[in-house]
C-alpha positions in Angstrom: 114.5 119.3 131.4 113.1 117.2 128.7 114.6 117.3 125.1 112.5 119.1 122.9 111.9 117.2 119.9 110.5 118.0 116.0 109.3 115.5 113.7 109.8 115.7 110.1 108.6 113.2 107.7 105.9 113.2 104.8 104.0 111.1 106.0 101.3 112.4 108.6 100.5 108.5 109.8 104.3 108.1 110.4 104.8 111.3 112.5 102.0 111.0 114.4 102.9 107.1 115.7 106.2 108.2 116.4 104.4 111.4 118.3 102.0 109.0 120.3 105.4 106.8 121.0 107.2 109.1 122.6 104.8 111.0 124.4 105.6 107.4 126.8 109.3 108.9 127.7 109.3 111.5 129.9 112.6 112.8 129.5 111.1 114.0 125.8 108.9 116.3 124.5 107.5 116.5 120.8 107.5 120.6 119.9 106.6 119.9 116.6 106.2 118.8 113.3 107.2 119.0 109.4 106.0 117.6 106.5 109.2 117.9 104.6 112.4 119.2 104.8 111.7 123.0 103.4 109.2 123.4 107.2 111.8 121.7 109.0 114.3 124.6 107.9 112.0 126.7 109.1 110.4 125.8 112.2 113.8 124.8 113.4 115.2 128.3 113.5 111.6 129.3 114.8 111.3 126.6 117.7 115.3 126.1 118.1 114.4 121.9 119.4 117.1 120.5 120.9 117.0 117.5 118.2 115.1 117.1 115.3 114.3 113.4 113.8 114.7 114.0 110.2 113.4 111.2 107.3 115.5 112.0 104.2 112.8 111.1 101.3 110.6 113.8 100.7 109.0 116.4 98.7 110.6 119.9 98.0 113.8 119.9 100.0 114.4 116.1 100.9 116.0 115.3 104.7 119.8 116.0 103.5 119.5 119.6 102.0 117.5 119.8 105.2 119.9 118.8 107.6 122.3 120.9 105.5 121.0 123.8 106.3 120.0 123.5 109.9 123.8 122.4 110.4 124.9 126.0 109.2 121.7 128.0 110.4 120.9 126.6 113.8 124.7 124.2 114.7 122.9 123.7 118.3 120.1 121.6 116.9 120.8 117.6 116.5 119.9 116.1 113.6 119.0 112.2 113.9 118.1 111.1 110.6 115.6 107.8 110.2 115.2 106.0 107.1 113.7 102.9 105.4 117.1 103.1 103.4 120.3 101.5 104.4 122.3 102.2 100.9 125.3 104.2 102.1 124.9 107.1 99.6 121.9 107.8 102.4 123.9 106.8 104.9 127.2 108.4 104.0 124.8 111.6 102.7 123.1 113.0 105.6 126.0 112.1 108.0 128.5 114.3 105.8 125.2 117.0 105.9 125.6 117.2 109.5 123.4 114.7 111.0 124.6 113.5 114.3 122.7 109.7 113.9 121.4 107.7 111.6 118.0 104.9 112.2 116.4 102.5 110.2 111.7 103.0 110.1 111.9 99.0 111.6 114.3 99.8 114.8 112.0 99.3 117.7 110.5 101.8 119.9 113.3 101.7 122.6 116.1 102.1 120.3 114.4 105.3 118.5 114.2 106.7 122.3 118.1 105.6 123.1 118.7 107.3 119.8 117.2 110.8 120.7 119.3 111.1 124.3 122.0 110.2 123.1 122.3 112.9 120.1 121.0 115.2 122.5 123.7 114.4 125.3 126.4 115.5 121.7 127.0 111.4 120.5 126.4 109.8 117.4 124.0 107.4 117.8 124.3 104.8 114.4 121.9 101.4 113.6 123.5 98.6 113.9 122.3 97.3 110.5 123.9 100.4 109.0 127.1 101.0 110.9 128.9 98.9 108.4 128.0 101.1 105.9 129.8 103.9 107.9 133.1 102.0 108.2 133.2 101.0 104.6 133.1 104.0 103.7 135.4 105.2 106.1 138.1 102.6 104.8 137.4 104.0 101.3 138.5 106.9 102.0 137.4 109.8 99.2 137.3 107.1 96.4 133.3 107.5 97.2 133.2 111.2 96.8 135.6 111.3 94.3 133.1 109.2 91.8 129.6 111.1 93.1 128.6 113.2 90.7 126.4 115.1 93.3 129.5 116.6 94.5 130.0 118.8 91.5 126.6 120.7 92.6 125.9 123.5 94.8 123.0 123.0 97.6 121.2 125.4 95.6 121.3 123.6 92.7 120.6 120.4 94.3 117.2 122.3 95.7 116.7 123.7 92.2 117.4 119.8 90.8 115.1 118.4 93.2 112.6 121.0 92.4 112.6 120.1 88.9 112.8 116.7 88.6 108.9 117.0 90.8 107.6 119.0 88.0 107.8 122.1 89.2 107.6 125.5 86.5 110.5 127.5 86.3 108.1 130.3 88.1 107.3 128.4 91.1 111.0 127.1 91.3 111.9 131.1 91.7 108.7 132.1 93.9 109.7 128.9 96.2 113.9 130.0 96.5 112.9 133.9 96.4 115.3 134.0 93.3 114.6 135.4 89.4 113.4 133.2 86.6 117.2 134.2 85.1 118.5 132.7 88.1 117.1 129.2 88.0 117.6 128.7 84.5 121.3 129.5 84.5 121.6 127.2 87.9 119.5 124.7 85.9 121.7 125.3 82.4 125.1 124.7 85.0 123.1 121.7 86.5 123.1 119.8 82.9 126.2 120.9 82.1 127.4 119.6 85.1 126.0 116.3 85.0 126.0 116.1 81.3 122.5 115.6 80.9 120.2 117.4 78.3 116.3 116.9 78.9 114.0 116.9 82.2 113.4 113.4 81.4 117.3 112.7 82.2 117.7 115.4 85.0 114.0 113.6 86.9 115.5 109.9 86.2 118.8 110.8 88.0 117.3 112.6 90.5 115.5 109.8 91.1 118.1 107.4 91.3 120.5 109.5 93.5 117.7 109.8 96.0 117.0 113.3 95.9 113.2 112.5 95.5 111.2 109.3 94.9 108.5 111.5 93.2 105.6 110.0 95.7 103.9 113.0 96.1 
């Protein structure tokens, strides 16, 4: 039976290569695809794929909240994250969200395929380029964590964060989570406290630094 595979990425180019790719393996099939991570939530608990290749920048819930989510909705589905970033707080990031691999947008066609049965056959499948990143942080230890101030916030106030720092009104953060106005601006009043920040300008600027959006679209 052939792994049933959904794409998720932003970019509609970028999905459909890696659709035309692997429509050359017969051992997988392409079920569908997301344009960012909010979809992917969605049709993986619709479609239930067997693995899902997640990028991790992208408009209103990037790949980690994604993978996040599917880890605790839908624990069957495999995540295999692939990224133009090696930086281990991407690395490190969607790993600790439950992703079960991790690729770099350069690896070559074969090793995307090799990727996709082996998450699906329950291994971790890493790049080489950013294993090392792994094992650093592994020797570490919870210094890492200890010092990310991401830690401090809920997944619903990272998806509030990430929300805000695209420009998006406190209405449409509310109609997007099916939450109250009052709710989003006591997560967002908690989010600055956290973080110690005091203006969208700071809250969009370290958004954009921690990678929670690139602000692209």
């Amino acid at each position: 039976m052939a792994i049933r595979v959904l794409l998720v990425d932003d970019h509609q180019l970028f999905r459909q290569g890696m659709r035309s790719m692997l429509a050359n393996d017969a051992g997988i099939e392409v079920i569908g695809e997301a344009e960012n991570g909010r979809r992917a939530v969605e049709l993986a608990r619709q479609l239930a794929p067997d693995v899902i290749v997640m990028d991790i920048s992208m408009p209103d819930l990037n790949g980690i909240e994604a993978t996040r989510q599917i880890a605790a909705r839908t624990p069957r589905t495999r995540v295999l994250a692939i990224s133009m970033h090696s930086d281990r707080r991407f690395v490190t990031g969607i790993l600790a969200a439950g992703a079960a691999g991790y690729l770099l947008k350069d690896c070559a066609f074969d090793e995307l395929c090799r990727a996709i049965h082996a998450v699906a056959k329950k291994q971790v499948y890493l790049s080489p380029a950013v294993a090392g990143e792994v094992v650093d942080a592994h020797v570490r230890g919870g210094d890492d964590a200890a010092s990310q101030p991401l830690g401090d916030l809920t997944s619903r106030q990272l998806e509030i964060l990430q929300l805000v720092a695209e420009g998006r009104a406190t209405k449409q953060i509310a109609a997007r989570l099916h939450v109250s106005t009052k709710t989003v601006d006591t997560h967002r009043h908690e989010i600055m406290t956290k973080l110690d920040l005091h203006s969208i300008a700071e809250l969009t600027k370290f958004a954009v630094r921690e990678g929670l959006t690139n602000l692209e679209a």
